[in-house]
Backbone as numpy.savetxt, mean C-alpha at the origin, in Angstrom:
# Nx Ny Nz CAx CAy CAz Cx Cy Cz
11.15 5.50 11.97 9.73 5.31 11.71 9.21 6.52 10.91
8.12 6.51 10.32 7.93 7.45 9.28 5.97 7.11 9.47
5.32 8.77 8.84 3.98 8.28 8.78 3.29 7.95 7.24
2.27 7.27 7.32 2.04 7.61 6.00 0.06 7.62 6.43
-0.50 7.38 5.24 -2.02 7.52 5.21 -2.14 5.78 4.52
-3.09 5.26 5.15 -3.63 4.14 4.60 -5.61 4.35 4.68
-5.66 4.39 3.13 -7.02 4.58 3.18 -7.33 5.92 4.86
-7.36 6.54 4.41 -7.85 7.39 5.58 -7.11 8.07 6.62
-6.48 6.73 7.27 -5.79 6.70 8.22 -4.64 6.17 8.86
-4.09 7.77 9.75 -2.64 7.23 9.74 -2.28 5.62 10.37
-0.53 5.88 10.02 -0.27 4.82 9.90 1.07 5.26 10.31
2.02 4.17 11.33 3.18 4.33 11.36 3.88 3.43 10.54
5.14 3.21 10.00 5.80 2.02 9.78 7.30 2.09 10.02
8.41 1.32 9.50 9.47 1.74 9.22 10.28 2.31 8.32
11.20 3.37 8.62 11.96 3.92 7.36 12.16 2.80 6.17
11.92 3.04 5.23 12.88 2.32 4.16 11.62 1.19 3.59
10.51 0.77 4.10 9.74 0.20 4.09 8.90 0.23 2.24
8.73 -1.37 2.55 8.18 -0.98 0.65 6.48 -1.17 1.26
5.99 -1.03 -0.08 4.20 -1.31 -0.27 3.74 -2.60 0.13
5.27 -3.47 -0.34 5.23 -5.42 -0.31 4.99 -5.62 1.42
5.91 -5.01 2.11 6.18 -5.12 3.19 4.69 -4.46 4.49
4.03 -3.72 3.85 3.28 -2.90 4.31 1.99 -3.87 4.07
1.74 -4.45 2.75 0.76 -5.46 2.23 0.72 -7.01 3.23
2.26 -7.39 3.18 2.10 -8.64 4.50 1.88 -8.31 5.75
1.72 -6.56 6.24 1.61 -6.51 7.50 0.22 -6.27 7.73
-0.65 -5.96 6.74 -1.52 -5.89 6.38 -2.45 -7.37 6.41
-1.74 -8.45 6.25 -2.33 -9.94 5.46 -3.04 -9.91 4.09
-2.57 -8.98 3.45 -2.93 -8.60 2.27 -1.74 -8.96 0.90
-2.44 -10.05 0.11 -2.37 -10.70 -1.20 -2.29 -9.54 -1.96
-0.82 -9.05 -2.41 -0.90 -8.44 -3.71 -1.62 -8.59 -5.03
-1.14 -9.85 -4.81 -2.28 -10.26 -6.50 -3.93 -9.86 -6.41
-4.42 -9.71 -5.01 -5.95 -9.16 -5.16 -6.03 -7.91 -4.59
-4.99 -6.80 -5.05 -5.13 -5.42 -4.08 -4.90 -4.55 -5.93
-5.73 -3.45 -5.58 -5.15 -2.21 -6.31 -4.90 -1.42 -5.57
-3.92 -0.68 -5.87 -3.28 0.16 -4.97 -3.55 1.59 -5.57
-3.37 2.90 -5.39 -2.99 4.29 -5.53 -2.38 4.68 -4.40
-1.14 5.19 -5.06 -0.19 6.15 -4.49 -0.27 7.37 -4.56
-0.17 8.36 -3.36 -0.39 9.96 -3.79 -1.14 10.01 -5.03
-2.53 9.48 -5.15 -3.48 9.95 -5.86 -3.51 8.82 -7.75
-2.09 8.29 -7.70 -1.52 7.92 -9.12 -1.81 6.23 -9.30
-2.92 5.47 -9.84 -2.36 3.94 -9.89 -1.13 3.50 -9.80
-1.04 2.34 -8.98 0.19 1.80 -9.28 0.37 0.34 -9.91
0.93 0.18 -10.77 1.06 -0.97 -11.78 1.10 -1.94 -11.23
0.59 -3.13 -11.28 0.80 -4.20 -10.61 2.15 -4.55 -10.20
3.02 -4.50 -11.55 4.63 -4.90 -11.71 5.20 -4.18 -10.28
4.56 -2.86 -10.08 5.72 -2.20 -8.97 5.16 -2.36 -7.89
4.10 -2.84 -7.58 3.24 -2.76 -6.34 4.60 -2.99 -4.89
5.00 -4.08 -5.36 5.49 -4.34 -3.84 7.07 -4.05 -3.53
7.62 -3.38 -4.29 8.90 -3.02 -4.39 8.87 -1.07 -4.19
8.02 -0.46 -4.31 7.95 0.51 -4.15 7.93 1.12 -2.58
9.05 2.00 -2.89 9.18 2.29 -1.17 8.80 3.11 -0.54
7.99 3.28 0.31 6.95 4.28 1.09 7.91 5.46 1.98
7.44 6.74 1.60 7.93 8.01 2.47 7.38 8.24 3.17
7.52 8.98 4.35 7.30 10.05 4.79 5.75 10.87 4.23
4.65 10.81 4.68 3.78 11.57 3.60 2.77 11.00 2.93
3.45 9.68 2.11 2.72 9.18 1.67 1.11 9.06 1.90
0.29 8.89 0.74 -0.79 8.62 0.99 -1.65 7.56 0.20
-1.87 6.30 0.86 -2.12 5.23 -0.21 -3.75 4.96 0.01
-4.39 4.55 -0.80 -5.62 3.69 -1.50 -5.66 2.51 -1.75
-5.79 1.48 -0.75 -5.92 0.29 -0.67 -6.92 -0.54 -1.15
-7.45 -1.40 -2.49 -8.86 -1.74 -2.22 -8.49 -3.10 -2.82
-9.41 -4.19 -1.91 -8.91 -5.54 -1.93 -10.29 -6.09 -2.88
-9.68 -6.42 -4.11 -10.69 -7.38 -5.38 -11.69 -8.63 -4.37
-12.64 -8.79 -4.43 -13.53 -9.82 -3.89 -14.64 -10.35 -5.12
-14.41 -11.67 -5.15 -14.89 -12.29 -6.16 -16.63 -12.93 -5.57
-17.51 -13.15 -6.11 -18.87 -13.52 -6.07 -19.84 -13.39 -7.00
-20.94 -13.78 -6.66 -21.90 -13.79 -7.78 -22.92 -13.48 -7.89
């Protein structure tokens, strides 16, 4: 198990664990999330294949559509 930061606050998960994996535990739709990693956007393309350390510190913010 390893920690990381989600928006704010910690977070445990498992070693080896991607963003993808972290997003369904979440119930969170990649296609409507931007993400930042340690401070850096992350491209849509890598969102969910990218594998979370130790440390990490992510920025979660979920797109909501209205009018």
């Amino acid at each position: 198990m390893i920690e990381i930061t989600v928006n704010g606050k910690r977070r445990t998960i498992a070693a080896g664990a991607t963003l993808g994996d972290l997003l369904r535990a979440l119930d969170l739709d990649a296609r409507w999330v931007v993400a930042e990693l340690n401070g850096e956007p992350l491209e849509k393309g890598r969102m969910t294949s990218v594998v979370l350390a130790s440390g990490d510190s992510l920025e979660l913010v979920r797109a909501v559509a209205g009018g």
